[in-house]
DRENDO-1510 file (C-alpha; in Angstrom, 1 decimal, always signed):
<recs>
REC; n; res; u; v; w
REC; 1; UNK; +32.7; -13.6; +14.5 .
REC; 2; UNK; +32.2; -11.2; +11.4 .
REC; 3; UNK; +30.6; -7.7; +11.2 .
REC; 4; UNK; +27.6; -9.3; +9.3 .
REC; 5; UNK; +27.2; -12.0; +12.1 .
REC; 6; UNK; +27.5; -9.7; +15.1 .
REC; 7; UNK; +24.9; -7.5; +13.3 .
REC; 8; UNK; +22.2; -9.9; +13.3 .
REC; 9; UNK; +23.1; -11.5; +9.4 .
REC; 10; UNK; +22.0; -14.7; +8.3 .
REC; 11; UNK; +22.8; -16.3; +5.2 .
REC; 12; UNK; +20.6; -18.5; +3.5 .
REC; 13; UNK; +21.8; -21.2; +1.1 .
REC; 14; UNK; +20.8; -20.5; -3.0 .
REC; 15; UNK; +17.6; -19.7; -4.0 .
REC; 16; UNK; +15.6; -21.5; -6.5 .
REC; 17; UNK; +17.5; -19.5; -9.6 .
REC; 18; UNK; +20.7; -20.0; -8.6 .
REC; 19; UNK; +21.5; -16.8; -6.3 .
REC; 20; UNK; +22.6; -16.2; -2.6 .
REC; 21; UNK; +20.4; -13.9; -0.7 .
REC; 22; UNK; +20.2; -13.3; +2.9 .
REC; 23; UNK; +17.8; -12.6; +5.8 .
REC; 24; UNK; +18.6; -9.5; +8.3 .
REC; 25; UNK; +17.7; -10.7; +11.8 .
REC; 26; UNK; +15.9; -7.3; +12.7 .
REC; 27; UNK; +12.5; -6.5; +12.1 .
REC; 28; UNK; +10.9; -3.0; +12.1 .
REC; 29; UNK; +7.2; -2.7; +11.2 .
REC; 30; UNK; +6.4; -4.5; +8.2 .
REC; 31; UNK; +10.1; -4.5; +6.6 .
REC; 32; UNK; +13.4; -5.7; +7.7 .
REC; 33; UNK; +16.4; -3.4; +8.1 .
REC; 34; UNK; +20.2; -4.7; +8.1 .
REC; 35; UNK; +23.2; -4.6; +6.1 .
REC; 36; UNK; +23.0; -7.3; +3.2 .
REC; 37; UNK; +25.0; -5.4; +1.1 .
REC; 38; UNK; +27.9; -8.6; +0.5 .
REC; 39; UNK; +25.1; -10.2; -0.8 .
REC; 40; UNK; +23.7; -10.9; -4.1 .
REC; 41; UNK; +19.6; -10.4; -3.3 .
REC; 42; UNK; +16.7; -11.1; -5.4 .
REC; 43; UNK; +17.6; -12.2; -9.0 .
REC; 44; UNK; +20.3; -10.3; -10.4 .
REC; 45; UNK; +23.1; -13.0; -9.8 .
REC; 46; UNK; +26.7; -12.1; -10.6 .
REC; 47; UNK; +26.6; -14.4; -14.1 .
REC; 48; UNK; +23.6; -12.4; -14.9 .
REC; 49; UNK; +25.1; -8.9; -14.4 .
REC; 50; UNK; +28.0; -10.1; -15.9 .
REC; 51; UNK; +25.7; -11.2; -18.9 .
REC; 52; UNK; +24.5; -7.5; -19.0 .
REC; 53; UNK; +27.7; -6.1; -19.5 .
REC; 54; UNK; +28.0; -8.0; -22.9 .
REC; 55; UNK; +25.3; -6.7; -25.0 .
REC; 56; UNK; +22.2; -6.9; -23.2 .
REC; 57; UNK; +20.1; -4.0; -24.3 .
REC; 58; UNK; +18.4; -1.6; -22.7 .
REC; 59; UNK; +15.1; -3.2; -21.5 .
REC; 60; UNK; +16.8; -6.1; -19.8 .
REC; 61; UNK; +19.4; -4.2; -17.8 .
REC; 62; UNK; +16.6; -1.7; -16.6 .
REC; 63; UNK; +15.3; -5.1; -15.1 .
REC; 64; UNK; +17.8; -6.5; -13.8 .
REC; 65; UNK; +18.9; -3.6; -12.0 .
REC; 66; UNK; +15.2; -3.0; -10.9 .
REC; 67; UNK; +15.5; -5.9; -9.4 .
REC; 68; UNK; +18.6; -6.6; -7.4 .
REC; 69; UNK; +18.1; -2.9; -6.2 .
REC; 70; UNK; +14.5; -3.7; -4.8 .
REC; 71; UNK; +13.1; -0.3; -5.8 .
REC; 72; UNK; +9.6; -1.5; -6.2 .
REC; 73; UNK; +9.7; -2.8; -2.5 .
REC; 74; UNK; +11.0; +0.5; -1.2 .
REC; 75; UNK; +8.1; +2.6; -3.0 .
REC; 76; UNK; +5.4; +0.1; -1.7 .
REC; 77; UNK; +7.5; +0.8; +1.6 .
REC; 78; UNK; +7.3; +4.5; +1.5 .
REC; 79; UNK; +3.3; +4.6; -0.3 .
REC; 80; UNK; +2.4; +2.6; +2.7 .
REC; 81; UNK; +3.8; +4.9; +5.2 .
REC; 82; UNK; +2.2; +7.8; +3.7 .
REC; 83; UNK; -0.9; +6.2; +3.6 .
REC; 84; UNK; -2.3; +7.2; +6.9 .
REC; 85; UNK; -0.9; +10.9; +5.9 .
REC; 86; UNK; -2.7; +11.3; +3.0 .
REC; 87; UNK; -6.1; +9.9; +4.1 .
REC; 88; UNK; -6.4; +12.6; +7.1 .
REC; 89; UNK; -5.8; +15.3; +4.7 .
REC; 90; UNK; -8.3; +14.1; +2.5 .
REC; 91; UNK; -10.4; +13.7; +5.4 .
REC; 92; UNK; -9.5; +17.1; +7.0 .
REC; 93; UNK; -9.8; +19.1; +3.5 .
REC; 94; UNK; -13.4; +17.9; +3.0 .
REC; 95; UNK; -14.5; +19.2; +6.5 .
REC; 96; UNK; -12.5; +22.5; +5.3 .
REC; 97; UNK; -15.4; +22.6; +2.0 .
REC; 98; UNK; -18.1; +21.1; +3.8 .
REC; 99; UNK; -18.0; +24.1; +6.4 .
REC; 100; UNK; -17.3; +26.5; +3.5 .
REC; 101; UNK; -20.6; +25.0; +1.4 .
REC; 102; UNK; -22.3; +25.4; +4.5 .
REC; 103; UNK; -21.4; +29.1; +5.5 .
REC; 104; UNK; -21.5; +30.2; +1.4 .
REC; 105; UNK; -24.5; +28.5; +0.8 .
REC; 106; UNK; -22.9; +27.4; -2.8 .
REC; 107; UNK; -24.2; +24.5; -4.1 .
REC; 108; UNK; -21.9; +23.2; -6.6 .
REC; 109; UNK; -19.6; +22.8; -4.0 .
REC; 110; UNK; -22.3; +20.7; -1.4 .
REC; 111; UNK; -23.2; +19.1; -4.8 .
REC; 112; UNK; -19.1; +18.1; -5.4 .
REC; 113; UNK; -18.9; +16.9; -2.0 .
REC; 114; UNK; -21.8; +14.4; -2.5 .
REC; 115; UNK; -21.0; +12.5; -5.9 .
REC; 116; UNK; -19.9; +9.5; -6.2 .
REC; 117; UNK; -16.7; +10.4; -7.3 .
REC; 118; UNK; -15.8; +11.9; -4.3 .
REC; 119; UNK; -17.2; +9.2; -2.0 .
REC; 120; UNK; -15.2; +6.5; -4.0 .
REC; 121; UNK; -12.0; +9.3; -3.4 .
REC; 122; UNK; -12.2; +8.8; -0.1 .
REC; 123; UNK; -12.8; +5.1; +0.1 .
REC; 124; UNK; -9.7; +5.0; -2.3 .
REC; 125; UNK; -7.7; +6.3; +0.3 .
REC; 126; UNK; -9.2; +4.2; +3.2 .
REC; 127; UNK; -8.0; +1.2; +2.0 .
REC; 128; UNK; -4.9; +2.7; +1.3 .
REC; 129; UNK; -4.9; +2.7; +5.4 .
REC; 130; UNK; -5.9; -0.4; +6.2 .
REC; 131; UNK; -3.9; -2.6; +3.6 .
REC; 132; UNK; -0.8; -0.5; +4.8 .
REC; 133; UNK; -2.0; -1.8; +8.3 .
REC; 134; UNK; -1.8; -5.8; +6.6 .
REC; 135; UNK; -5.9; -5.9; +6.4 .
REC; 136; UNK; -7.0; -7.0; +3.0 .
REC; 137; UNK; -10.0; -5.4; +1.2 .
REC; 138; UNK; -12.2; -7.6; -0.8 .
REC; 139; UNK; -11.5; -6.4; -4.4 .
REC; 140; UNK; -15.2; -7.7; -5.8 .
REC; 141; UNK; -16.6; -5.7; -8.5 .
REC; 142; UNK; -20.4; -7.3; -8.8 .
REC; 143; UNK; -23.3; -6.1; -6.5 .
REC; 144; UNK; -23.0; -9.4; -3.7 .
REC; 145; UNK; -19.3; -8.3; -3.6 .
REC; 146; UNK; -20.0; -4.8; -3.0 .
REC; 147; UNK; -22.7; -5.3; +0.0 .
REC; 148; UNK; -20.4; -7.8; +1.6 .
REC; 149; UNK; -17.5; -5.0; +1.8 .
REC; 150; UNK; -20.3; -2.7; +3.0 .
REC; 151; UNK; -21.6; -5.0; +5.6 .
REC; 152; UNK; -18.1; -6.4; +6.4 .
REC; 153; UNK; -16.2; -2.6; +7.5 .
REC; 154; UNK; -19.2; -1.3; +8.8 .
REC; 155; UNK; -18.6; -3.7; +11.4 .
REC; 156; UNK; -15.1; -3.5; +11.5 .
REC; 157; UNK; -15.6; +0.2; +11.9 .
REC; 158; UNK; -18.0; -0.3; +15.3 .
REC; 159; UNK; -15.5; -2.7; +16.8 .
REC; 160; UNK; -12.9; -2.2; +19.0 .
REC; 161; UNK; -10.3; +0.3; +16.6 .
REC; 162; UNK; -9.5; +3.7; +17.5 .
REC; 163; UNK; -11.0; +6.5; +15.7 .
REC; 164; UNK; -8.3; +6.4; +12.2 .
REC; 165; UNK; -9.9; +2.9; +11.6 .
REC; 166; UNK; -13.7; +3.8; +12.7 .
REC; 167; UNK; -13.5; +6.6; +10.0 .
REC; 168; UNK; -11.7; +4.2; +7.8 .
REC; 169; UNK; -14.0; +1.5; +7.9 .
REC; 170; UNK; -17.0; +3.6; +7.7 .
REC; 171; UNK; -15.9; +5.4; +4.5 .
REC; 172; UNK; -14.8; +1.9; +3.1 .
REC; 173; UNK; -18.4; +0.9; +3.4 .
REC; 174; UNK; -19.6; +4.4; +2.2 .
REC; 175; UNK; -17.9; +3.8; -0.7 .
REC; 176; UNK; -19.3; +0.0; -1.6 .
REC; 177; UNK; -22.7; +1.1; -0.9 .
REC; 178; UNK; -22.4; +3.8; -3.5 .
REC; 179; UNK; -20.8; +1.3; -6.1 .
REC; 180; UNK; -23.4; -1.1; -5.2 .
REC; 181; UNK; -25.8; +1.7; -6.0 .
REC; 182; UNK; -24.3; +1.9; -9.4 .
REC; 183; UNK; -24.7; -1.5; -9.9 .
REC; 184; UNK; -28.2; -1.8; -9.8 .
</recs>
């Protein structure tokens, strides 16, 4: 038995184009981890690399080599692991300005906190949360779709979730109700 088979490696047969690629047997979160480094993933195939190598310019081989190295699926990777991060500082930073609007009594900075702008900020970062969590958002940009998102997290957000995705959903439907607000 090899290295590669005692690890948990699994070689398919060619793709659609042509290549080899594999399938690690071991599944953390929403990637998979294992050595597949013998094989030829996505669709830089050895004819193609080789193809490179004799006068392909600039623009091609960038491809390519984007993707056999599968750099775009390690940045979504790392973006959705920092999603959750990034939303509670958000979160925690405005609580920081609310307080200090409240104790300065300065109202450009209550006003800041209350514009759309900021809302939408927010909301932006919300979803980041729950589509790193495999939920989808509704992506609707006309007034129906908006109050549907609205209706739809406020729900989710009084289910049963713990308290990231309460605050998650209720600042997803924060958000629509504001865009829906634009749209009429």
């Amino acid at each position: 038995m090899s290295a590669l088979a005692r690890a948990g490696h699994r070689a398919r047969g060619p793709d659609v184009d042509g290549t080899r690629s594999c399938t690690p047997a071991i599944r953390y979160g929403p990637s998979f981890v294992g050595d597949c480094s013998p094989c030829w993933t996505g669709s830089a195939s050895p004819s193609r690399v080789l193809a490179l190598g004799e006068g392909a310019d600039a623009a091609t081989v960038s491809v390519v080599l984007r993707r056999a190295s599968q750099i775009d699926s390690v940045v979504e990777h790392i973006e959705a692991a920092g999603a959750t991060v990034r939303y509670r500082r958000v979160r925690s930073s405005l609580t920081e300005l609310n307080s200090l609007a409240m104790q300065s009594g300065d109202e450009r900075l209550a006003t800041f906190l209350s514009t759309d702008e900021t809302v939408l900020a927010v909301m932006a970062a919300a979803v980041d949360v729950v589509e790193a969590e495999g939920a989808a958002v509704a992506r609707g940009d006309d007034a129906a779709a908006h109050l549907r998102r609205a209706v739809h997290w406020r729900r989710y957000s009084r289910g049963p979730v713990d308290a990231l995705h309460r605050s998650c959903g209720a600042d997803i439907s924060r958000g629509s109700l504001r865009l829906l607000g634009r749209t009429r």
